[in-house]
C-alpha positions as CSV (number, residue, x, y, z in Angstrom):
1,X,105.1,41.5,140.4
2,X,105.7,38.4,138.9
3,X,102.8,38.4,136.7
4,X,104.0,42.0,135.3
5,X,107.7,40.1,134.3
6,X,105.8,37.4,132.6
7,X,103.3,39.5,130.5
8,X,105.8,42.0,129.1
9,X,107.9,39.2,127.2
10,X,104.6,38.4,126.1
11,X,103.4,41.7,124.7
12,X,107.0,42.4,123.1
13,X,106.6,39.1,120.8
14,X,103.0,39.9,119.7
15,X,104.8,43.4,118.5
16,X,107.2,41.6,116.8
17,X,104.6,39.6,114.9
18,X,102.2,42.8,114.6
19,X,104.2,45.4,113.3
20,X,105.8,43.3,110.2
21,X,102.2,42.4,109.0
22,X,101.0,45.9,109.3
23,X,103.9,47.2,107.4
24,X,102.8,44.5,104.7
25,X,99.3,45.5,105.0
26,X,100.1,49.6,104.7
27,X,102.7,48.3,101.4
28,X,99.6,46.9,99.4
29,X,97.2,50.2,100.0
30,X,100.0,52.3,99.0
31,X,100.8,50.0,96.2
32,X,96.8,50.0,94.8
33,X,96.5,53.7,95.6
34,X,99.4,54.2,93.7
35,X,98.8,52.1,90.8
36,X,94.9,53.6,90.5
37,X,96.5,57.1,90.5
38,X,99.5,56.0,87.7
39,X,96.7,54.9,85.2
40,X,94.7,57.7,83.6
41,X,91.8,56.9,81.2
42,X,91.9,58.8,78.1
43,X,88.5,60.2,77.3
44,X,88.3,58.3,73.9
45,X,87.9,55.0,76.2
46,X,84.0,54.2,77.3
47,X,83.7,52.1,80.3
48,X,81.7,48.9,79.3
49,X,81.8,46.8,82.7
50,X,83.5,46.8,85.9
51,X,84.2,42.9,86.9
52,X,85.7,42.2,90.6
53,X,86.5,38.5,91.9
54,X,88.0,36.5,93.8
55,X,90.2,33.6,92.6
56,X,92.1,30.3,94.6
57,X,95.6,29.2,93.9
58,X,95.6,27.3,90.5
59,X,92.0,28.0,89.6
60,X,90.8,29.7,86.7
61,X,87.6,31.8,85.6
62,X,86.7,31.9,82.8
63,X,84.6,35.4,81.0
64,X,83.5,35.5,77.2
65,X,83.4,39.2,75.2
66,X,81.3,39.8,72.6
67,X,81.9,43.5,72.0
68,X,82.9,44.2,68.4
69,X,86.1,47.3,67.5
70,X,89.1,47.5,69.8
71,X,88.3,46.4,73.3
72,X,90.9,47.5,75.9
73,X,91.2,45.2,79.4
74,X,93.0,47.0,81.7
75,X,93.7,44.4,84.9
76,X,94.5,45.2,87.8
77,X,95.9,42.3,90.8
78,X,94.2,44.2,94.4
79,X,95.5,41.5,96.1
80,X,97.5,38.2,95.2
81,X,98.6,38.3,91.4
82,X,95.8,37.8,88.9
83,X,96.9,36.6,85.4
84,X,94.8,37.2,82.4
85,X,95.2,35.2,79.5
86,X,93.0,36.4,76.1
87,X,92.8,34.2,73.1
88,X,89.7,34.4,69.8
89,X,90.9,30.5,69.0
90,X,89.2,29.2,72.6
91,X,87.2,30.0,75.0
92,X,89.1,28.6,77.9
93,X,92.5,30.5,77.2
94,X,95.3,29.9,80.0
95,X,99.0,29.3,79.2
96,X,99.6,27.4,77.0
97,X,96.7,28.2,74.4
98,X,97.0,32.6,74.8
99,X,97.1,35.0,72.5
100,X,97.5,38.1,74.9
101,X,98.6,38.0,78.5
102,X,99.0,40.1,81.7
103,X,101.4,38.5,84.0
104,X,102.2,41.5,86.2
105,X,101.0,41.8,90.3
106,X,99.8,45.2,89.4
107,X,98.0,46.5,87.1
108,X,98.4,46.5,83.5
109,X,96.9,47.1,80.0
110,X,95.4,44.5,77.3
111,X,94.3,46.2,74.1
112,X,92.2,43.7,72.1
113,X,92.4,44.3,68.3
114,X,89.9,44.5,65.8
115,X,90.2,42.0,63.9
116,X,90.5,39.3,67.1
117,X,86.9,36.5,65.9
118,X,84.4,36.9,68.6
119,X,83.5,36.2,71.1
120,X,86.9,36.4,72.9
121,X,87.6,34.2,75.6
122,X,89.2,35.3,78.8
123,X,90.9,33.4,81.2
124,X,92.1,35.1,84.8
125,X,94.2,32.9,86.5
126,X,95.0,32.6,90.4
127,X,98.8,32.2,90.7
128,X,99.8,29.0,93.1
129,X,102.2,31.7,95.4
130,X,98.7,33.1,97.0
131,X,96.0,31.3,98.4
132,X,93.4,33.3,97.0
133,X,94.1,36.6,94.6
134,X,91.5,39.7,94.5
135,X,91.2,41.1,90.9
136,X,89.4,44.3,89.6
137,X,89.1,44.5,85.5
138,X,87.8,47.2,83.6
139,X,86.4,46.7,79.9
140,X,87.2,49.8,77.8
141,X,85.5,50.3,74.0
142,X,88.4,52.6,72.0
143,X,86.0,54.6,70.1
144,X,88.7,56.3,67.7
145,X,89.1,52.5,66.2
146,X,85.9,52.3,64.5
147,X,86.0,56.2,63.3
148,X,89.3,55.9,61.9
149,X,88.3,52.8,59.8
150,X,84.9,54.8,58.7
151,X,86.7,57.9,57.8
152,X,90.8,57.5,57.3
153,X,90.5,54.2,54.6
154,X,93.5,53.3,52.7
155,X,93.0,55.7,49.7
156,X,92.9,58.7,52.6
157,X,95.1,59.7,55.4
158,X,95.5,62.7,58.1
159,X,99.4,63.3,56.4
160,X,97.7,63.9,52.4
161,X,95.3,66.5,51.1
162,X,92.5,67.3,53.0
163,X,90.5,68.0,50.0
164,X,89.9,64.2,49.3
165,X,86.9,62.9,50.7
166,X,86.9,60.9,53.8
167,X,83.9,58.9,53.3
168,X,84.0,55.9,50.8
169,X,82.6,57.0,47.2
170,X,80.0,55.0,45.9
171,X,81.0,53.2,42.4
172,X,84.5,53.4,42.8
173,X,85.2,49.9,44.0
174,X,85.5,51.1,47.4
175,X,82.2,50.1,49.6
176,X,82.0,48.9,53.0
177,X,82.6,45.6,54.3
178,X,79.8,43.2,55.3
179,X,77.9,43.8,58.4
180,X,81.9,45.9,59.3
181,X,80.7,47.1,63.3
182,X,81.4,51.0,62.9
183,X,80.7,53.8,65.6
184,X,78.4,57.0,65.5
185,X,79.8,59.2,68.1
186,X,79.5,62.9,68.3
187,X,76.7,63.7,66.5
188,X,76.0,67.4,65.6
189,X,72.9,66.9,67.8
190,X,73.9,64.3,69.8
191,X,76.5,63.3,72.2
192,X,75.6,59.8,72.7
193,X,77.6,57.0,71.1
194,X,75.5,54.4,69.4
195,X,77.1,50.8,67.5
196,X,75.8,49.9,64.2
197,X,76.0,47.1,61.8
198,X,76.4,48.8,58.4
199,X,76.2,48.0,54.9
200,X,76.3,49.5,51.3
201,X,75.3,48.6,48.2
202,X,74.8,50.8,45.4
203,X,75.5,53.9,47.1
204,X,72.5,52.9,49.9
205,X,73.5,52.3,53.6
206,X,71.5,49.9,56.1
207,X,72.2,50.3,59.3
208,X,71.1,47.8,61.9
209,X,71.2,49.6,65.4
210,X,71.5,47.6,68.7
211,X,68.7,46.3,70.7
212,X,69.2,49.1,73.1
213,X,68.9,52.1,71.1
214,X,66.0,53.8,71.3
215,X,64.4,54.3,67.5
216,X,64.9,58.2,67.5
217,X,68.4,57.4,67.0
218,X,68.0,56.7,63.4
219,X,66.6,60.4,62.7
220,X,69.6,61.5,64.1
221,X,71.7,59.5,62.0
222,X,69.7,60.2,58.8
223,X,70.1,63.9,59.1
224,X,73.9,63.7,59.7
225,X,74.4,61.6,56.8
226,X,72.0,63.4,54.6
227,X,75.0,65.8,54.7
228,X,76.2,63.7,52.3
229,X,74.2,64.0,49.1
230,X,76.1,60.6,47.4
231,X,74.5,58.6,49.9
232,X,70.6,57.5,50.6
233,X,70.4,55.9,54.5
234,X,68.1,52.8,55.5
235,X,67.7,52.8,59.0
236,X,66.3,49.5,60.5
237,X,66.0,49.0,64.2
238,X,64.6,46.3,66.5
239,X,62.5,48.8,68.2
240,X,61.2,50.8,65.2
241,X,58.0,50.8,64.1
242,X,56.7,49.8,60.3
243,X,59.8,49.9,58.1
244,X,57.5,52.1,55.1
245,X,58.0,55.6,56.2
246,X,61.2,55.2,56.3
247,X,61.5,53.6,52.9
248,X,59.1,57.0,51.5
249,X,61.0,59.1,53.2
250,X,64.5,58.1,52.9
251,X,64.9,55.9,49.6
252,X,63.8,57.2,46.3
253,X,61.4,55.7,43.8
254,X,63.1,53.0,41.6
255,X,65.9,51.8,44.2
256,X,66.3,48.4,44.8
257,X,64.4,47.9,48.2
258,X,65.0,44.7,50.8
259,X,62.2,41.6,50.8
260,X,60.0,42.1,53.4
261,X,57.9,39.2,55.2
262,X,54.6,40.4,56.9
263,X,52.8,38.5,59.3
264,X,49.8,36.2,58.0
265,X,47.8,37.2,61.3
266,X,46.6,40.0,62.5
267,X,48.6,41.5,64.8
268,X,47.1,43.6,67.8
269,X,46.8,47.3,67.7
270,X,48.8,47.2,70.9
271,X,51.5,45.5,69.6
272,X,54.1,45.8,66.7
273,X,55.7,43.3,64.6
274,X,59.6,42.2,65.2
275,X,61.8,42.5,62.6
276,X,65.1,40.6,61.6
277,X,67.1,40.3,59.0
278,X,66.4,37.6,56.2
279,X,70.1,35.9,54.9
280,X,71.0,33.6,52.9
281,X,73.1,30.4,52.5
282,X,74.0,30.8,49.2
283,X,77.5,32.8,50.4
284,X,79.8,33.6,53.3
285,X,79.7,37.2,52.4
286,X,76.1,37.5,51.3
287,X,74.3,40.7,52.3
288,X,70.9,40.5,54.2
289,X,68.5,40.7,51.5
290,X,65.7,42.3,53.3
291,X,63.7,42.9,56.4
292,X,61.3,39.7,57.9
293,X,58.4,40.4,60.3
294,X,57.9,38.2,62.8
295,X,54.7,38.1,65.1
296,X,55.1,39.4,68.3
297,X,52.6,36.9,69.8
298,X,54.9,34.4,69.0
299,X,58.9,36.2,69.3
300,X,58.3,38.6,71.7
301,X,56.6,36.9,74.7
302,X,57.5,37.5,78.5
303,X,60.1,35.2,79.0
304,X,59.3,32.9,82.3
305,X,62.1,30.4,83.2
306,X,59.5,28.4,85.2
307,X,57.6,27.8,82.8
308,X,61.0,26.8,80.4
309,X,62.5,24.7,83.3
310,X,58.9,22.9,83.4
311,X,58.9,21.9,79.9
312,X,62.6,21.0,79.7
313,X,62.4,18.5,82.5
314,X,58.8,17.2,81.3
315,X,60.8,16.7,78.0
316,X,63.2,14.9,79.6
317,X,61.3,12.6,81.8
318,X,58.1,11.9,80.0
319,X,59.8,8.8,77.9
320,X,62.1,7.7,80.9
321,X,61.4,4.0,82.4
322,X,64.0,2.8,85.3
323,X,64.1,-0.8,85.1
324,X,65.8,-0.6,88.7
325,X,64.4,-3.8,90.4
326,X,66.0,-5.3,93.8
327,X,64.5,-8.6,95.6
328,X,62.4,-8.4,98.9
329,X,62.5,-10.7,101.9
330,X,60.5,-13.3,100.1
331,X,62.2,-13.6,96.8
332,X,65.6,-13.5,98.6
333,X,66.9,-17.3,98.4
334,X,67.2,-19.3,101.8
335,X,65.7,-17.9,105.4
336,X,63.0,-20.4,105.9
337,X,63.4,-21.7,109.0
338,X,64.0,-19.7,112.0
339,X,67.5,-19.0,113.0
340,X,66.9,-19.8,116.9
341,X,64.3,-20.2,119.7
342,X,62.1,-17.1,120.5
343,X,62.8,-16.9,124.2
344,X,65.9,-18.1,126.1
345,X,69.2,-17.0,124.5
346,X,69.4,-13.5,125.2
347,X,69.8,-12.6,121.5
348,X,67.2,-10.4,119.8
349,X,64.2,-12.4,118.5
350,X,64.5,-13.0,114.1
351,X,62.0,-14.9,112.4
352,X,64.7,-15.2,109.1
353,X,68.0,-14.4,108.2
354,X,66.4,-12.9,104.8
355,X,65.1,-9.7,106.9
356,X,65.9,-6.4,105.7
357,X,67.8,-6.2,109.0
358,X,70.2,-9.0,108.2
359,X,73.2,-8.5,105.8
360,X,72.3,-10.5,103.0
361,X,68.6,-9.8,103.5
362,X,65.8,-8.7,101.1
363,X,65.3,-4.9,100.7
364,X,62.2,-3.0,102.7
365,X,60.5,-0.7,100.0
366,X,63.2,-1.2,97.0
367,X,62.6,0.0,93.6
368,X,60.5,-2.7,91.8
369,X,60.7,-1.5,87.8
370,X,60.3,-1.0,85.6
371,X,59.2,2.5,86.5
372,X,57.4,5.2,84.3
373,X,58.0,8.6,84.6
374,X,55.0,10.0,82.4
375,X,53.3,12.7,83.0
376,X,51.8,15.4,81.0
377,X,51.8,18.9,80.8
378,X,48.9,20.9,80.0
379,X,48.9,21.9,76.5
380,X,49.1,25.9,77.2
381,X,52.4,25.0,79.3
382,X,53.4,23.2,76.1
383,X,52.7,26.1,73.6
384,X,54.3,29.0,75.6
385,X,57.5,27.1,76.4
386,X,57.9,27.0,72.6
387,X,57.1,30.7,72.4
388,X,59.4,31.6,75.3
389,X,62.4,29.5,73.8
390,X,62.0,31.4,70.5
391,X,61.6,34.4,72.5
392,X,65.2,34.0,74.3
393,X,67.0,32.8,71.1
394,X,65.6,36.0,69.5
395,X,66.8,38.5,72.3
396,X,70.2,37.1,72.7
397,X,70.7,37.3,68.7
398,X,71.0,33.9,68.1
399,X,67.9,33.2,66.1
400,X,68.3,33.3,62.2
401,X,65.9,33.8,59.1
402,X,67.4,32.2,55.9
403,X,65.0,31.8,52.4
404,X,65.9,28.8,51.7
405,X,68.3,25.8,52.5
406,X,69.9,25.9,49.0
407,X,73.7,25.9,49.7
408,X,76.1,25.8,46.3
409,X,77.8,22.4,47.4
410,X,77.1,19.5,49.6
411,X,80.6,19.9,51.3
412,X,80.1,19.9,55.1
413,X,83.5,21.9,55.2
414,X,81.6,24.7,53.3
415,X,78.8,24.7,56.1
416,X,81.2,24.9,59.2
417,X,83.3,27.7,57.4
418,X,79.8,29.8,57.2
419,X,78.9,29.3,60.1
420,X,82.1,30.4,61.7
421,X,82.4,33.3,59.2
422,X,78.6,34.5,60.8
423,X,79.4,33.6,64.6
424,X,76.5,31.7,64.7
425,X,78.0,30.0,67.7
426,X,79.5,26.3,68.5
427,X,75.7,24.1,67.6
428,X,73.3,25.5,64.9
429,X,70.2,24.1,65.0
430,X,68.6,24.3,61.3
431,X,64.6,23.6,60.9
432,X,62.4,24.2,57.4
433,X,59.3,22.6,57.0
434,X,58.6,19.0,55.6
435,X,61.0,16.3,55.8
436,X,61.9,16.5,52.2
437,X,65.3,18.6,52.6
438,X,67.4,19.0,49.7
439,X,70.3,16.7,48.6
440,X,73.3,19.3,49.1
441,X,72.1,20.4,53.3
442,X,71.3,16.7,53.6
443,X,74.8,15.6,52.8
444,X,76.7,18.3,54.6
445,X,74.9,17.5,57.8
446,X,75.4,14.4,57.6
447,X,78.7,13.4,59.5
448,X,78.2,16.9,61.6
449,X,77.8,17.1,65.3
450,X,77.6,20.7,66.0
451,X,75.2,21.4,62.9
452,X,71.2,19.9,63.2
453,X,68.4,19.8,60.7
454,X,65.3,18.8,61.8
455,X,61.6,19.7,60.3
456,X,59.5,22.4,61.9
457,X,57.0,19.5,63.3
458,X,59.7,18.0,65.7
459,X,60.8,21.3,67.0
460,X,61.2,21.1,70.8
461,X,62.1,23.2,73.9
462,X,65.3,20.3,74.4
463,X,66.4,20.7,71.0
464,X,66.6,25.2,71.0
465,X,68.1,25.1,74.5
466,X,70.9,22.0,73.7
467,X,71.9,24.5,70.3
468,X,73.5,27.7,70.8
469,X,72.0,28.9,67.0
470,X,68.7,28.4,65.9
471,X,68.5,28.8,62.2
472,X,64.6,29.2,60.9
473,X,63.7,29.2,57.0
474,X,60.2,31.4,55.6
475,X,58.3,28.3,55.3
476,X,59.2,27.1,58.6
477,X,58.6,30.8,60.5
478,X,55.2,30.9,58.4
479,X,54.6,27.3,60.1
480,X,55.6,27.7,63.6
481,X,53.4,31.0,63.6
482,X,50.3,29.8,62.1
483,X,50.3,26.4,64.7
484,X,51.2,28.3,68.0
485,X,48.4,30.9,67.2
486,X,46.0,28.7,66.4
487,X,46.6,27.8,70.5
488,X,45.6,31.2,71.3
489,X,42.6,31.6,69.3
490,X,40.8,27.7,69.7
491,X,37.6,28.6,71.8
492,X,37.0,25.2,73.2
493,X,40.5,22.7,74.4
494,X,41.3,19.4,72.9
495,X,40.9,17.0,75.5
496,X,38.9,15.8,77.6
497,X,36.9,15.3,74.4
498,X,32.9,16.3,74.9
499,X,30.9,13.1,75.6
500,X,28.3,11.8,72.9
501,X,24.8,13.5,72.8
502,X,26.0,15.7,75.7
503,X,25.2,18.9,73.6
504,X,21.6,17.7,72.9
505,X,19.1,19.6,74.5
């Protein structure tokens, strides 16, 4: 009986404590459930990417966005209160250096504009009141952005007369904006949305379609611009094959076609060149002025990291010497004689009071530098690190064909301005061939960190991987091209050389 008295105090506290918590706990579902219901998506939004974390007190994470148009961020705190700062001046926004926020504990809408510079940083921030905050953001692309720039411009409107046309008229001053992001959505036989990089000159459109859009796309955009009898369509693609029948069948005799590089090797039957644009440094708002092939051998390689991450730590270590040196029990000063008798004392038996076991002793098996760390990698390792760094840079868009380095002045202010107008990234590495560079690019890199020049010979695995840009001129594709095939088609290897008269019957 007296066991029963003292449990039931017991179990009334634990209620006490219980029932509070689970009221919290049942608050928060409702709350989310709630919150998910509040929040429709109109269908003019397209889901990008679904991005779920976790977050400490006073911590921040930090995410970068690329996407070009209006981007919309709609946060949402699932437990704990998630900030989310959005800035294009840094990539590490938080409170004091925002552009946009989202302060609220549930959730809540950030509409990137158009004209924000990519990439965007975005900061989400734990607030110090919860120990750890659970966040759920969804990355929406507002398709009626990019249309309405296409179609509504300033000279037309919904409100005036619909006889006006809504596309820009060739010759009338109004063209399109350099490489202006626009979206194809809707098509009359079609309802996939694709994102090109359009633009126009003399009534003739190029469009540059994304990585991941299969090349039967651009039949699909010809015949819905060929509507349209003002304008003539150029359709290049990453994926497409030879850019000719296009050219015959879209462009007519006469017009003023794009500079086109073709490969100096043969290229297998299997295989099919990649293609780039070719730019120039003699603007900021130059338009590409043609099409480049590149050999797929060389740009379009399986990438292997291991292979990468052996060459990029050979590269680091093969000039490193440690002169790290310490003394051994000999070279230590003192400890000749021996510190007491062998037997007798009850003390463990020394011969010195140098041993490694005595403070103030040599070391036992020390570093004894200077210390080389060379080694050498095969050759083959060599040669397809270089074509899987060129490979990468290539597939994340940030390799760069230019015809020349000929830039108007030798300002360096000039250089950083068009290299932030192209988002070519924070470090540009620049290579052409010979060491001979001209006085103007010379002088502008000169006193710059972020922007390299270096000649095609001394181009490394290091040097691509330290640069966010790698910027390659004709001359200096031609060169890397024509020494990493040479790799692939040598019969015999370079070393170990054959030894005298060891051919002779």
């Amino acid at each position: 009986e007296g066991c029963r008295y003292v449990w039931l105090p017991a179990a009334v506290t634990m209620l006490c404590f219980r029932i509070p918590l689970l009221l919290v706990l049942l608050s928060q579902v409702q709350q989310y459930i709630q919150a998910s219901e509040d929040f429709s998506v109109p269908a003019e939004w397209v889901l990008l990417h679904v991005v779920q974390g976790h977050i400490g007190a006073g911590n921040y994470s930090y995410l970068r966005l690329n996407h070009d148009g209006r981007i919309i961020l709609h946060m949402l705190s699932l437990k704990g209160d998630a900030d989310l700062y959005v800035s294009d001046k840094t990539l590490r926004p938080d409170f004091d250096t925002y552009k946009l926020q989202s302060v609220t504990c549930g959730h809540d809408v950030v509409v990137v504009p158009v004209d924000f510079v990519r990439p965007v940083g975005i900061g989400i921030y734990g607030h110090p009141s919860h120990l750890e905050s659970e966040f759920e953001m969804r990355v929406f692309y507002d398709q009626t952005a990019l249309t309405e720039d296409l179609f509504q411009r300033d000279s037309y409107s919904s409100e005036q007369n619909n006889d006006q046309p809504k596309y820009p008229q060739p010759g009338t001053g109004e063209e399109f904006d350099e490489e202006e992001p626009i979206l194809i959505s809707n098509l009359e036989k079609s309802n996939e949305i694709y994102v090109a990089k359009v633009t126009s000159t003399g009534g003739i459109i190029f469009f540059s379609l994304q990585d991941n859009v299969p090349y039967h796309t651009a039949n699909i955009v010809q015949e819905w611009f060929e509507e349209y009898d003002e304008f003539k369509v150029l359709i290049w693609s990453p994926n497409s094959p030879d850019l000719d029948p296009i050219k015959e069948a879209i462009l007519p005799s006469g017009s003023d076609l794009p500079v086109l590089r073709r490969c100096d090797d043969d290229i297998p039957a299997h295989l099919a060149p990649i293609q780039t644009w070719l730019h120039s440094l003699g603007s900021y708002d130059s338009e590409p002025l043609g099409v480049v092939d590149l050999h797929p051998d060389v740009f379009s390689v399986p990438v292997r990291l291991d292979i990468l991450h052996a060459v990029e730590v050979w590269q680091r270590n093969f000039k490193r010497i440690s002169y790290a040196s310490v003394k051994s029990r000999a070279e230590v000063r003192g400890g000749g004689r021996k510190p007491w008798k062998q037997k007798g004392s009850g003390r463990a038996r020394h011969g010195s009071i140098r041993s490694p076991l005595w403070r103030g002793g040599g070391v036992a098996h020390g570093p004894r530098g200077p210390t080389s760390y060379y080694y050498m990698l095969p050759m083959k390792v060599r040669v397809q690190g270089l074509k899987i760094a060129l490979t990468a840079k290539l597939a994340q868009d940030y390799l760069h064909v230019i015809d020349t380095l000929e830039i108007p002045t030798p300002d360096p202010h000039y250089l950083e301005e068009l290299v932030k107008h192209r988002q070519w990234g924070d470090s540009v590495l620049i290579v052409d061939v010979g060491e001979d560079f001209t006085h103007n690019i010379l002088q502008a890199t000169a006193n710059l960190k972020s922007i390299n020049i270096i000649p095609a010979i001394g181009l490394n695995v290091h040097s691509m991987l330290k640069h966010e840009s790698l910027v390659l001129t004709l001359e200096a594709v031609k060169f890397l091209e024509k020494k990493l095939l040479w790799h692939d088609s040598r019969f015999a290897p370079l070393y170990p050389f054959k030894l005298p008269y060891s051919d002779m019957p």
